[in-house]
Every structure is written in C-alpha cells, then in structure tokens.
Backbone as a ProteinNet text record, in pm:
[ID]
protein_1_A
[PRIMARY]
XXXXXXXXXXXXXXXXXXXXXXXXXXXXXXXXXXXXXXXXXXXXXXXXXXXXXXXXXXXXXXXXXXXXXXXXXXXXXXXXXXXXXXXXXXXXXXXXXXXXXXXXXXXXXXXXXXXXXXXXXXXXXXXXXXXXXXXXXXXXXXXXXXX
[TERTIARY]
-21325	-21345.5	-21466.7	-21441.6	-21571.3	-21704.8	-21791	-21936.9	-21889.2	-21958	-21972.6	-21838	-21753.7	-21624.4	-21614.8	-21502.1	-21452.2	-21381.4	-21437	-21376.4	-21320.9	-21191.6	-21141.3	-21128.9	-21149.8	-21194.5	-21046.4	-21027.6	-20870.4	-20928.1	-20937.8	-20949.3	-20828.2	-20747.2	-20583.3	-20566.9	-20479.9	-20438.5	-20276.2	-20232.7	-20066.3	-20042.4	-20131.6	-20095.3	-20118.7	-20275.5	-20310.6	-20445.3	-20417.5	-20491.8	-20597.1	-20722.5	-20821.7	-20853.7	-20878.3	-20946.4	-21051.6	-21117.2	-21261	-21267	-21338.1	-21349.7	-21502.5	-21547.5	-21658.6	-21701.6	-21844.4	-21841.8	-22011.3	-22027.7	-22147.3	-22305.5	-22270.1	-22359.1	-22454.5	-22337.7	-22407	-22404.3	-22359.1	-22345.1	-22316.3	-22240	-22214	-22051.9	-21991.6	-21826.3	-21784.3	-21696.1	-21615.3	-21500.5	-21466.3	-21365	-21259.7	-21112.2	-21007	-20939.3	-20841.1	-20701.1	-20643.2	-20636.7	-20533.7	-20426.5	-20402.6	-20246.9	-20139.5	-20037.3	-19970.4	-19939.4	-19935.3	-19898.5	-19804.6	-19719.5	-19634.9	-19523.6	-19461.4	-19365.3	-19440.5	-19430.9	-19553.8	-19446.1	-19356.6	-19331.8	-19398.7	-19372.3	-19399.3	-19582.7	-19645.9	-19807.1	-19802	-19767.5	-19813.8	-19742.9	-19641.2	-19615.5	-19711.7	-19777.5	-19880.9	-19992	-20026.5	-20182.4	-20115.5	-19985.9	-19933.8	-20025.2	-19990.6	-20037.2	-20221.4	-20260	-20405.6	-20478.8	-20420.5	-20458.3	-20418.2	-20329.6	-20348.4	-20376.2	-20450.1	-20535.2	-20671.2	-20713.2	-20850.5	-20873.5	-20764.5	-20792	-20880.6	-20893.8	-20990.1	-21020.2	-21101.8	-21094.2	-21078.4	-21134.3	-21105.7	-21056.8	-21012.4	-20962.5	-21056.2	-21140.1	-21221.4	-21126.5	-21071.7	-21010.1	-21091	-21122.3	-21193.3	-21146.9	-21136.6	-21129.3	-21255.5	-21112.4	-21176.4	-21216.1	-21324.8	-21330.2	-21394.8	-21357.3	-21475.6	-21560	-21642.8	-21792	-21877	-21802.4	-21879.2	-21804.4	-21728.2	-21685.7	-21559.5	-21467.3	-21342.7	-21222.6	-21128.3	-21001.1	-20967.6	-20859.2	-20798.6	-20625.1	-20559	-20417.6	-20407.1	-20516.3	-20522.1	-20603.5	-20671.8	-20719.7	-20619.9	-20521	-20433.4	-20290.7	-20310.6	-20214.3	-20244.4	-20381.1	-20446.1	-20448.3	-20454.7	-20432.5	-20356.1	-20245.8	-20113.4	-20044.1	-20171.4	-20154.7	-20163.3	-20316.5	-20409.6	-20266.8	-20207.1	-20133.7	-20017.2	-19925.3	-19893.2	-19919.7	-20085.8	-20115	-20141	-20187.8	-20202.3	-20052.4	-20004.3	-19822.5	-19808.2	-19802.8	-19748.5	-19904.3	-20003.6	-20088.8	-20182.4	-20058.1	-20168.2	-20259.2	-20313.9	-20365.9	-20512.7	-20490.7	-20639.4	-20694.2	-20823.6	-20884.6	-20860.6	-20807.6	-20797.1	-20939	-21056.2	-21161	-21152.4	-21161.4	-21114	-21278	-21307.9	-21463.8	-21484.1	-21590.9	-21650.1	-21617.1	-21565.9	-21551.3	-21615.4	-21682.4	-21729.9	-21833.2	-21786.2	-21849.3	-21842.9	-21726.8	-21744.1	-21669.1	-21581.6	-21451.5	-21587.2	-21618.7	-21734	-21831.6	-21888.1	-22011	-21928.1	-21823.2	-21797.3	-21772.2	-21686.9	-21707.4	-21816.6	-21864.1	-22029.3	-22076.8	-22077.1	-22119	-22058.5	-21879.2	-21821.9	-21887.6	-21895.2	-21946.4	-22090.6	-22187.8	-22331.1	-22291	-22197.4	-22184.4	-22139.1	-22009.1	-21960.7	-22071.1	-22181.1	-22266	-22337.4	-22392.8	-22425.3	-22373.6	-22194.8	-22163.2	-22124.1	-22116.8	-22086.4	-21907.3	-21916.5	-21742.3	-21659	-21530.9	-21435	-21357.9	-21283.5	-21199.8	-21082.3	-21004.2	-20897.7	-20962.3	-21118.6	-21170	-21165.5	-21086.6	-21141.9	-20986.3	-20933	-20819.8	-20844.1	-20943.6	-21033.3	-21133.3	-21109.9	-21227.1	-21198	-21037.2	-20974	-21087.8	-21088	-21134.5	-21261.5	-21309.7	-21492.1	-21530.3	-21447	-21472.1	-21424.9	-21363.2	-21312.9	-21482.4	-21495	-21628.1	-21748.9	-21773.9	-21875.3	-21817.8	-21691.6	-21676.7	-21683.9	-21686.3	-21669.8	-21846.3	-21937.9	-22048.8	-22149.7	-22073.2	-22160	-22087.5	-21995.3	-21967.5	-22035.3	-22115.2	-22155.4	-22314.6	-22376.1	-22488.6	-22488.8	-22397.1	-22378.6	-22350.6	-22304	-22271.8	-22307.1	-22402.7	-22459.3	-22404.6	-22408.8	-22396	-22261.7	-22162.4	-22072.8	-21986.7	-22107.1	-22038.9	-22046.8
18442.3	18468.9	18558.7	18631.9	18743.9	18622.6	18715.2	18613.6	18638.8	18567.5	18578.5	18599.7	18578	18599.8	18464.6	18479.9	18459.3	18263.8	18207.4	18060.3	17982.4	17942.9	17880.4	17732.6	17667.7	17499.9	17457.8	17331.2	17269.5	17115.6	17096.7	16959.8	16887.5	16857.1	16813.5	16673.2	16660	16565.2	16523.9	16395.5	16414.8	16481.1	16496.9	16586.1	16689.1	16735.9	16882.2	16898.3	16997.4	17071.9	17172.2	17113.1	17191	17314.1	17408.7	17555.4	17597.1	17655.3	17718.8	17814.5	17929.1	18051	18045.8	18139.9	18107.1	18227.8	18263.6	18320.8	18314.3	18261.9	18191.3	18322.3	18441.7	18500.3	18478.1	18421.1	18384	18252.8	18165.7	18003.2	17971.3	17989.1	17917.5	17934.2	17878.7	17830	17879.9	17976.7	17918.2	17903.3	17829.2	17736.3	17789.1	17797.7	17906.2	17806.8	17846.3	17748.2	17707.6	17536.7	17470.3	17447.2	17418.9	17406.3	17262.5	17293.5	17147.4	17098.2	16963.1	16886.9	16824.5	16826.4	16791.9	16779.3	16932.6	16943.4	17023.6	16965.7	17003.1	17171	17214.9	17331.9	17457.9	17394.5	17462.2	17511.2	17400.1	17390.6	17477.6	17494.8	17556.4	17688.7	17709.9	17874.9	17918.2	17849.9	17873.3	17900.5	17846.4	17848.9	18005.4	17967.9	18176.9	18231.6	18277.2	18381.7	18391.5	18211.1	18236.8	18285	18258.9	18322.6	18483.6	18558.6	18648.3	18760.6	18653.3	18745.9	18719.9	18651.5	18599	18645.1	18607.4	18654.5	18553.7	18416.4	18352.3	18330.2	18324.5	18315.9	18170.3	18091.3	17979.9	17876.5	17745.7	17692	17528.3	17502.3	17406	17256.2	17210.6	17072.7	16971.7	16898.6	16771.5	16659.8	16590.1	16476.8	16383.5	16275.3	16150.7	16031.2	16022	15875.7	15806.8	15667.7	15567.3	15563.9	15480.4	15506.4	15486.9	15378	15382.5	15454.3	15546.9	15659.7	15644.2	15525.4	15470.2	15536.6	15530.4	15605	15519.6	15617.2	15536.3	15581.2	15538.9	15596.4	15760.7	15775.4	15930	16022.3	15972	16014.3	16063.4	15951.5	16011.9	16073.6	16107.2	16235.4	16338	16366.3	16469.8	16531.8	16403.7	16456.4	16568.5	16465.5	16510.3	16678	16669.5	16866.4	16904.5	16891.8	16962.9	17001.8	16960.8	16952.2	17063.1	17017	17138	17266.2	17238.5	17385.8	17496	17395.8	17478.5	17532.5	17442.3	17514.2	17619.3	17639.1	17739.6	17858.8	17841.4	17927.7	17953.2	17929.9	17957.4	18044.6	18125.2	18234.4	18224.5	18069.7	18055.1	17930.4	17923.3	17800.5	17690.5	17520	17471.4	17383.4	17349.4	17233.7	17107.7	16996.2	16931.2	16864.7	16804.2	16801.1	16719.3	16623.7	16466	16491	16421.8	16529.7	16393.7	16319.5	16162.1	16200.5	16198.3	16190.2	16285.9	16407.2	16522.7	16546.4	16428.6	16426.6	16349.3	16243.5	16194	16263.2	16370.2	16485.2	16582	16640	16701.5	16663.8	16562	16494	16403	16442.8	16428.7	16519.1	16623.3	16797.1	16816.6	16793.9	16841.8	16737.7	16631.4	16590.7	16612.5	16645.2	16693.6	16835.1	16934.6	16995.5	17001.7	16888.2	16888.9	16791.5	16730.3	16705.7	16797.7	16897.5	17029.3	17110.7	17065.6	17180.7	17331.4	17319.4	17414.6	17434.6	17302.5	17313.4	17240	17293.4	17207.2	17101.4	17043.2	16939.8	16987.6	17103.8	17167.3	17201.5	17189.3	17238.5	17116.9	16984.7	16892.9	16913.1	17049.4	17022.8	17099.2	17167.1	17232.3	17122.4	17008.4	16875.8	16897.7	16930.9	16925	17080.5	17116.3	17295.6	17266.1	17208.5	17239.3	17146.8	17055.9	16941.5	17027.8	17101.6	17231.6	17257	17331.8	17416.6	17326.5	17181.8	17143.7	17117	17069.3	17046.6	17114.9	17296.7	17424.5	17478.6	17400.9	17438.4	17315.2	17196.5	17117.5	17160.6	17202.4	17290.5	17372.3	17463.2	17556.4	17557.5	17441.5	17354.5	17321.4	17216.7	17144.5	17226.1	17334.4	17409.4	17587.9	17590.1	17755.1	17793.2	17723.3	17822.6	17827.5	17753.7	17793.1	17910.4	17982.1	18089.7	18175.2
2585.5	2444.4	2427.2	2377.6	2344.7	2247.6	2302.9	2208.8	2033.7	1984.7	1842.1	1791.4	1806	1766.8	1587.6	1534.4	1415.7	1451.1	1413.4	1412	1303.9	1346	1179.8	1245.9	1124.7	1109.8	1056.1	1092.5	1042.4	1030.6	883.6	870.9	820.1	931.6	911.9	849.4	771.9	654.3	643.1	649.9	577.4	451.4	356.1	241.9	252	274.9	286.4	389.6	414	549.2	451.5	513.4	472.6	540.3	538.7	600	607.7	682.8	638.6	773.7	765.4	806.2	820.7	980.3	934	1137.9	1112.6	1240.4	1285	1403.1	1415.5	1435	1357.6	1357.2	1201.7	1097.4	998.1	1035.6	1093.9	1077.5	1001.9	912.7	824.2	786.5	685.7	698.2	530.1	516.6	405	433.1	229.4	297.1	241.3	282.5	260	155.1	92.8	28.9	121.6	74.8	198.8	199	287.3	294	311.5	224.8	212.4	383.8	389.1	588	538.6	409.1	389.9	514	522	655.4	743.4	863.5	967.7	1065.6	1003.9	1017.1	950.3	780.8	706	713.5	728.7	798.7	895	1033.7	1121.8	1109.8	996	979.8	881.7	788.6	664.3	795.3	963.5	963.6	1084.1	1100.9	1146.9	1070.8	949.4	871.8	852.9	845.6	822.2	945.9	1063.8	1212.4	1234.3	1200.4	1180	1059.4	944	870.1	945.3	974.2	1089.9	1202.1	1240.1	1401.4	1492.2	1482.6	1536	1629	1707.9	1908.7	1930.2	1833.2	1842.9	1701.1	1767.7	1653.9	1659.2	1588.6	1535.9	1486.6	1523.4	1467.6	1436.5	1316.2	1281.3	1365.6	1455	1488.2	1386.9	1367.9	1267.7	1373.2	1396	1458.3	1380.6	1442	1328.5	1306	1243.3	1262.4	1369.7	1457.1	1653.4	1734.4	1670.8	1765.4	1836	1745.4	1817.4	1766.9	1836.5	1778.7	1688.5	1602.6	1501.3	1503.7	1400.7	1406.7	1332.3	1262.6	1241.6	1328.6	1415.4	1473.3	1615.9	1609.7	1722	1631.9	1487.1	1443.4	1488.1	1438.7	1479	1643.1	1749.7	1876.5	1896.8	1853.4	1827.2	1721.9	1647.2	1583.5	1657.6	1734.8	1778.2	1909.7	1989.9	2061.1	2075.6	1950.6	1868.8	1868	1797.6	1803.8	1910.9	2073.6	2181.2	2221.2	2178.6	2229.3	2170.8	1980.9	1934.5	1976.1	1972.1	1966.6	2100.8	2198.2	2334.1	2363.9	2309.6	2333.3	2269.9	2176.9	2088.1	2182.4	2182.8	2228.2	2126.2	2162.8	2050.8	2077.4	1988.4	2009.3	1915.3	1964	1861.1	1865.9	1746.5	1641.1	1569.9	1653.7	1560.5	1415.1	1299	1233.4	1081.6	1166.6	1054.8	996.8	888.5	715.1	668.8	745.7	625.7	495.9	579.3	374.6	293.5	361.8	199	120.9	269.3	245.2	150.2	182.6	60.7	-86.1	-60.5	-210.2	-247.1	-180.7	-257	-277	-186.9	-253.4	-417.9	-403.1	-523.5	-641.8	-641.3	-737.4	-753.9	-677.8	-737.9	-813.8	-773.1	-840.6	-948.5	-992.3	-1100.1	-1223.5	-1167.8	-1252.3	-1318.2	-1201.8	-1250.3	-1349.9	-1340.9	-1415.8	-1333.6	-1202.5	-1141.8	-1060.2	-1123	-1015.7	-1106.5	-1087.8	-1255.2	-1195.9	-1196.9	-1175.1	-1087.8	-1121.3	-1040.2	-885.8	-852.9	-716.7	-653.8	-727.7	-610	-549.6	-594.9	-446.5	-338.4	-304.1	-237.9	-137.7	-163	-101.3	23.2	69.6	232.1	295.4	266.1	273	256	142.8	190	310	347.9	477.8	636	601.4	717.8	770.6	614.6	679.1	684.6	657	754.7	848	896.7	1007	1137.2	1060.4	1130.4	1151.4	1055.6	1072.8	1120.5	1152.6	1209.9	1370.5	1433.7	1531	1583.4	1488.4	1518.3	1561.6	1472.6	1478.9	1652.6	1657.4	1796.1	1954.8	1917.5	2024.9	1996.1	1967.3	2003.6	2114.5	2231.2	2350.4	2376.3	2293.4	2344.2	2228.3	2174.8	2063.9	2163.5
[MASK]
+++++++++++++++++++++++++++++++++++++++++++++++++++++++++++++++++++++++++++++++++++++++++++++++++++++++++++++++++++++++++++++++++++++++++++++++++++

C-alpha cells in the first residue's frame, strides 16, 4: 500500500452502515451517507461505488466488542462482512477496529450539537457515519505507522 494513502471506515449495522472517508495526512474522518444493510447485496454493491469514488488502500471495519473486550453475536456479524468484503474486494486491505463507544460518542456528539442548535433531527440518520469516522480516526490515532 503506498504511504498516506485514502482510508474508508465501515461502521456495519443490520439497518444501516455508517461511512466515513478520511486520509491520515489530515487525521481526521468525514463521514459519507450511509448505507441501508438491509440486503447485504444491495450493501456491498452501494460500498462498489463508494470504493471507487475513493479509491481506498484500505478498509477500516468497527469491530464491536464488549466492554472487557469479549465477543459478542454482532461482533461475529461483522466477522462475517468483514469476510465478505476480502472476497469481493481483494485487492483492498480489510482491518477490522476496537470500535467501543463510538456509536454512544457520536450520539453524544449529535446531541451536544443539537443543544447547540447546530444539527437538526433528520442528521441523527447520519449517527451510523459520524461513528465510521471516529472509528476511522481512533485508527488512525492507534496506528501511525502503519499509514
């Protein structure tokens, strides 16, 4: 993988799949429109298209573990994308990524903001997507050397 290259975050869900874009020369993550996990075809032809508007060298997966770091039954869905995704997308690195407390951290972000007054009610369908990009920037935090 070339250095500094372009990394997209997948914080995977049975309803919806969060996104975030992000490339470790700024460190930091945004977070794309997500996508329905409704039908897990329809998902991995929606993250076709977001991989080649991107181009990512690598692919960031949230792994959910508990809070002492134990598997769970979503935690082994997710194996199980992540799995998936090296099949259809061999050519990308897949990493899969502690990924505990970033659904709460974001909706706790969205609501300090919506106290503020800065974010409306229709963005909390965006919660999957802003949890991408910490998950894509506590990544990036944790592993410098391997950008």
């Amino acid at each position: 993988m070339p250095k500094r290259a372009t990394l997209l975050a997948i914080d995977y869900g049975k309803a919806r799949t969060g996104l975030a874009v992000g490339h470790p020369l700024t460190g930091s993550a945004q977070p794309l429109d997500p996508l329905s996990s409704k039908n897990e075809s329809t998902l991995v032809d929606g993250l076709a298209k977001v991989m080649k508007t991107w181009q990512p060298a690598k692919l960031i997966v949230g792994l959910p573990l508990g809070a002492e770091g134990h598997e769970s039954p979503m935690s082994q869905s997710v194996r199980a994308f992540a799995d998936i995704l090296i099949e259809r997308f061999p050519d990308t690195e897949v990493v899969l990524h502690d990924e505990r407390l970033t659904s709460m951290a974001a909706a706790s972000a969205h609501a300090e903001r919506r106290e503020q007054g800065r974010a409306r009610a229709r963005d909390a369908a965006k919660l999957d997507s802003m949890a991408a990009a910490l998950i894509l920037e506590s990544f990036m935090n944790a592993h410098p050397e391997a950008l």
